[in-house]
ZADO-1210 file (C-alpha; in nm, 4 decimals, padded with zeros to 6 digits):
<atoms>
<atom x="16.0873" y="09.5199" z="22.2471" code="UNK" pos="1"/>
<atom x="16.1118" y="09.2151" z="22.0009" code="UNK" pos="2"/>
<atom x="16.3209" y="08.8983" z="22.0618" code="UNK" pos="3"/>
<atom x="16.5002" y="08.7748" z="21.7571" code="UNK" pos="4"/>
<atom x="16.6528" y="08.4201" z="21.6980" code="UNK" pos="5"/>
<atom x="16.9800" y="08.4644" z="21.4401" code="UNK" pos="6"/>
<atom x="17.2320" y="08.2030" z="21.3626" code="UNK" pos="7"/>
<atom x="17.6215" y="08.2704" z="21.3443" code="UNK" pos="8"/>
<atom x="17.8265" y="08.0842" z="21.1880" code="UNK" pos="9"/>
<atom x="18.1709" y="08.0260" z="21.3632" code="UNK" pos="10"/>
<atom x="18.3075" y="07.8563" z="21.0535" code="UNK" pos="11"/>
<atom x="18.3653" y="08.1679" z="20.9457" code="UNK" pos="12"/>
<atom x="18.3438" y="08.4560" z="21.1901" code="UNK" pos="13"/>
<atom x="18.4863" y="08.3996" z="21.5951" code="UNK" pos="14"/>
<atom x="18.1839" y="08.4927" z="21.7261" code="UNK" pos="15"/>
<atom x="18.3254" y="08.4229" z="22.0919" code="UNK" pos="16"/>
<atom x="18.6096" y="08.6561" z="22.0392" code="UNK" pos="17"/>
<atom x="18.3788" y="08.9841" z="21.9209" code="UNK" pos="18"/>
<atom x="18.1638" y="08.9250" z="22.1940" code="UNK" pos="19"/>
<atom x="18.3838" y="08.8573" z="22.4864" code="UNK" pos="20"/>
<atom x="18.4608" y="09.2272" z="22.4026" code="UNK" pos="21"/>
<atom x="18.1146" y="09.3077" z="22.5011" code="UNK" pos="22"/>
<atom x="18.0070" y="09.5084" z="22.2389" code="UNK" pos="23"/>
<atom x="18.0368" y="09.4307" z="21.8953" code="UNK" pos="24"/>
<atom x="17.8683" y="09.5060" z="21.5244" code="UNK" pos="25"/>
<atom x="17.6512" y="09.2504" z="21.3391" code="UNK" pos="26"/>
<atom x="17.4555" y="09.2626" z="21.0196" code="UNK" pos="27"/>
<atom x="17.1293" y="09.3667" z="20.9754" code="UNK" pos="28"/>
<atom x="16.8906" y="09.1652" z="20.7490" code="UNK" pos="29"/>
<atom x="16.5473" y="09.2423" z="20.9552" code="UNK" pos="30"/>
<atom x="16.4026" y="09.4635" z="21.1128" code="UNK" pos="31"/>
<atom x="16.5345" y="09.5288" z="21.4616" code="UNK" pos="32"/>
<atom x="16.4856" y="09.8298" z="21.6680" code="UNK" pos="33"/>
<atom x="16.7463" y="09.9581" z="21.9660" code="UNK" pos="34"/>
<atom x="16.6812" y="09.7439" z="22.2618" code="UNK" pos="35"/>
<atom x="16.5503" y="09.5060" z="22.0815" code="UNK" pos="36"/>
<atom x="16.6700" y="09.1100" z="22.2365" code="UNK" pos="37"/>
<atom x="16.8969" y="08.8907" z="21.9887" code="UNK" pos="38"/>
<atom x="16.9926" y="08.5083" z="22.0875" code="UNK" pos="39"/>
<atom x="17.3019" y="08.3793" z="21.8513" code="UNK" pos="40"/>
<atom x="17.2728" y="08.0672" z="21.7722" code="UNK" pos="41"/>
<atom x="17.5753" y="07.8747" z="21.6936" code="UNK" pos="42"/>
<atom x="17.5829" y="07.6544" z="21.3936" code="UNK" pos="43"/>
<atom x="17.7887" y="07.3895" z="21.4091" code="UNK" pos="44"/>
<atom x="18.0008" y="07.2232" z="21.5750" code="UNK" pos="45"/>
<atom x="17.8077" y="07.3742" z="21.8660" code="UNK" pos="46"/>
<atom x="17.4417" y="07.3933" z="21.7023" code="UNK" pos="47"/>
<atom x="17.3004" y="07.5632" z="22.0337" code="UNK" pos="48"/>
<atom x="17.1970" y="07.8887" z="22.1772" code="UNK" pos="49"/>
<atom x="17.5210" y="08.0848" z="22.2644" code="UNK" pos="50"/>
<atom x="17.4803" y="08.4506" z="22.3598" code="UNK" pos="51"/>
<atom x="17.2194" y="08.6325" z="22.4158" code="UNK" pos="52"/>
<atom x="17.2585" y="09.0268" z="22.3559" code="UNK" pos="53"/>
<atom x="17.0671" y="09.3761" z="22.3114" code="UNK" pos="54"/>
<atom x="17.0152" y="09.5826" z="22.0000" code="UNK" pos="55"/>
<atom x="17.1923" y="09.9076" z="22.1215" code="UNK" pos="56"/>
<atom x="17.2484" y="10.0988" z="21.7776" code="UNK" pos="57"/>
<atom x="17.1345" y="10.0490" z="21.4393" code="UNK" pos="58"/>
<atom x="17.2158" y="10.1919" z="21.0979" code="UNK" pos="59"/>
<atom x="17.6559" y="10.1656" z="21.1219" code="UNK" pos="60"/>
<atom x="17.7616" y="10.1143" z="20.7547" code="UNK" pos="61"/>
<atom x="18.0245" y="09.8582" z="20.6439" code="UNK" pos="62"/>
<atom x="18.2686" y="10.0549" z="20.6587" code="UNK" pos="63"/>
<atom x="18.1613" y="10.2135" z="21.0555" code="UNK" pos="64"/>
<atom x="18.1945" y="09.8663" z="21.1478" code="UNK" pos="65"/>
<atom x="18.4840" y="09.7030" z="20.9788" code="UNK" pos="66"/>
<atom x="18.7637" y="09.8868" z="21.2167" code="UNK" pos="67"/>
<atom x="18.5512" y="09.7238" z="21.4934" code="UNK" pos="68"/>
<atom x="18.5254" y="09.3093" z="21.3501" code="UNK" pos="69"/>
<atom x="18.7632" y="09.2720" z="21.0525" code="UNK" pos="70"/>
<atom x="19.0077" y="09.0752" z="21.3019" code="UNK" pos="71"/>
<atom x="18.7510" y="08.8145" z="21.3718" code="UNK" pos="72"/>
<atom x="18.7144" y="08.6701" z="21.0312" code="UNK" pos="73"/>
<atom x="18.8491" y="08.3721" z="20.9946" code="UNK" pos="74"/>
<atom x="18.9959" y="08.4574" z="20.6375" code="UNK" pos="75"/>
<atom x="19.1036" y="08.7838" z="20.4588" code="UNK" pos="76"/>
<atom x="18.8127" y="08.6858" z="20.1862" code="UNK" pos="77"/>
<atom x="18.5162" y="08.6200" z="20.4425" code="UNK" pos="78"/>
<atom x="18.4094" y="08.9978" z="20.4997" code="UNK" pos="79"/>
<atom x="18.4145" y="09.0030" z="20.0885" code="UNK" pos="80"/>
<atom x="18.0481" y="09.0413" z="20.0856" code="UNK" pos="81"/>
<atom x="17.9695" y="09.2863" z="20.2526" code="UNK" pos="82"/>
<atom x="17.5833" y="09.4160" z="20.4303" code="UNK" pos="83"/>
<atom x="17.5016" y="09.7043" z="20.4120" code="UNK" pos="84"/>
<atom x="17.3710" y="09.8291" z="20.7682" code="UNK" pos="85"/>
<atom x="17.5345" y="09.6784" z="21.0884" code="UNK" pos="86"/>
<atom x="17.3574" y="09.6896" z="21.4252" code="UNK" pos="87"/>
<atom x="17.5917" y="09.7711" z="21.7686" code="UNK" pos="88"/>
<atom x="17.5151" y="09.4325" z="21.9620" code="UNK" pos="89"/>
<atom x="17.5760" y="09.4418" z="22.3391" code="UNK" pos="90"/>
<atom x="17.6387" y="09.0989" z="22.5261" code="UNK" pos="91"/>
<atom x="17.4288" y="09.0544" z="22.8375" code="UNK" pos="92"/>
<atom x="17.5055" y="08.6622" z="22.8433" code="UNK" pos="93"/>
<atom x="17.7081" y="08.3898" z="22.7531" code="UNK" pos="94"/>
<atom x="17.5675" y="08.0613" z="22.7643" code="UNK" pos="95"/>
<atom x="17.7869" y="07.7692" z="22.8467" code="UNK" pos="96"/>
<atom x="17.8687" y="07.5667" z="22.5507" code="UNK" pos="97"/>
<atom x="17.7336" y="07.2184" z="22.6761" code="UNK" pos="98"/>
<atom x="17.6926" y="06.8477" z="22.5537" code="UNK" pos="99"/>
<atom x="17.2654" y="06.8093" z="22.5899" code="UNK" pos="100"/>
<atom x="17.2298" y="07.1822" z="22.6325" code="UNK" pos="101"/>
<atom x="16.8477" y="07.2986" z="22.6806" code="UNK" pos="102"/>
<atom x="16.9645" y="07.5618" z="22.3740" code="UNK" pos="103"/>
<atom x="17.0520" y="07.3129" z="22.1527" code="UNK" pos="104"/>
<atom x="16.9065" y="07.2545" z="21.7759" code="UNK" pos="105"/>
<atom x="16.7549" y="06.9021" z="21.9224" code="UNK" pos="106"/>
<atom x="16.5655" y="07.0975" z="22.2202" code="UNK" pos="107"/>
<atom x="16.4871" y="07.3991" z="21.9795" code="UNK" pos="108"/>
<atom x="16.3264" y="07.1565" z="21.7279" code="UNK" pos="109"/>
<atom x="16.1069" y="06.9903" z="22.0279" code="UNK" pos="110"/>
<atom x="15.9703" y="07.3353" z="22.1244" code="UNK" pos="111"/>
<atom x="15.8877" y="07.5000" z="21.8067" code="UNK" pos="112"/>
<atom x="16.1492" y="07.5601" z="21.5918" code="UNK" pos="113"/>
<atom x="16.0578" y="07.4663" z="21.2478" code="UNK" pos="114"/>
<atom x="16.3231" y="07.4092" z="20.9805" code="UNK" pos="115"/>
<atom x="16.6476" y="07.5078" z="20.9680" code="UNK" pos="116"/>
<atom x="16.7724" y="07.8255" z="21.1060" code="UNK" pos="117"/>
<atom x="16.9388" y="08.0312" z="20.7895" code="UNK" pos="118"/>
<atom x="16.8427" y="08.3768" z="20.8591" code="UNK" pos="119"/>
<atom x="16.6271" y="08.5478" z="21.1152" code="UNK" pos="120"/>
<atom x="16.3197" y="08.4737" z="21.3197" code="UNK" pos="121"/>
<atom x="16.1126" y="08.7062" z="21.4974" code="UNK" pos="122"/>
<atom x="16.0483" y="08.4970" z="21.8177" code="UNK" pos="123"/>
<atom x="15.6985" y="08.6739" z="21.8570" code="UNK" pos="124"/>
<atom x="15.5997" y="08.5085" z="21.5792" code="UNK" pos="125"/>
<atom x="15.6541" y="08.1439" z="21.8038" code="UNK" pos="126"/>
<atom x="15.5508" y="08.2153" z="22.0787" code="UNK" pos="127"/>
<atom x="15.5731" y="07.8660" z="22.2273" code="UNK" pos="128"/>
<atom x="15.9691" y="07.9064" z="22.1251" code="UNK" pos="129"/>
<atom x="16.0086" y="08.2378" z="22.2998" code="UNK" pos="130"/>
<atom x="15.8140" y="08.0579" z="22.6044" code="UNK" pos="131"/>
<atom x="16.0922" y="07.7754" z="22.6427" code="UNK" pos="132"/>
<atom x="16.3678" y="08.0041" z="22.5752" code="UNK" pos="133"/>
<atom x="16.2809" y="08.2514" z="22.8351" code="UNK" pos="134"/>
<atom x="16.1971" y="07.9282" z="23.0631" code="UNK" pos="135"/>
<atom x="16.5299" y="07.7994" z="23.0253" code="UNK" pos="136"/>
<atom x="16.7176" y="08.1209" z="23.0625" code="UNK" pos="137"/>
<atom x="16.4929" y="08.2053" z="23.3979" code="UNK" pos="138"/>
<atom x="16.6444" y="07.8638" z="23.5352" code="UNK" pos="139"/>
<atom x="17.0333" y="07.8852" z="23.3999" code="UNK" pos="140"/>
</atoms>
């Protein structure tokens, strides 16, 4: 089992609405396995650790998924592009969405997260990341 870092962008997806259902579909663009961990990250305005979930199917297409999230785009236009595999995401929990957060950018930056966060990151490969983000979920 791998633990993966992704960012979301809730400018133009509700990322709280597909996964207060639970379960939802998310695009592939590494290489995850089933049961594989994911933590969303939230870009701004909440730049911070929001959910963290488990890799329960991979390999839906476009269009297996779109019945599924089309409603939480924020515009008609934003699923335009679409990827090509989807991966069934299962929420296992929702971090509160807090000024000063321990899973914000700031604290992520301090523990090992280098650069900006525009596509995935195999936490293995930082381990002193995955440390403080398993520390911090142990004590929330």
């Amino acid at each position: 089992m791998m633990h993966w870092l992704i960012p979301a962008n809730t400018k133009f997806y509700d990322v709280f609405g597909a996964l207060n259902r639970t379960d939802t579909y998310w695009p592939i663009n590494a290489k995850m396995e089933v049961g594989d961990s994911v933590f969303l990250y939230l870009a701004a305005p909440y730049k911070q650790i929001g959910f963290l979930c488990e890799v329960k199917d991979i390999g839906s297409s476009f269009e297996d998924a779109l019945p599924h999230i089309k409603q939480f785009f924020r515009k008609p236009t934003d699923h335009k592009k679409k990827p090509t595999t989807f991966m069934k995401l299962h929420c296992t929990v929702t971090f509160q969405i807090v000024d000063k957060s321990p899973l914000s950018y700031n604290c992520l930056k301090q523990h090992g997260l280098n650069g900006m966060l525009l596509g995935p990151r195999k936490l293995e490969n930082n381990l002193k990341l995955l440390q403080y983000i398993n520390e911090v979920c142990n004590e929330l």
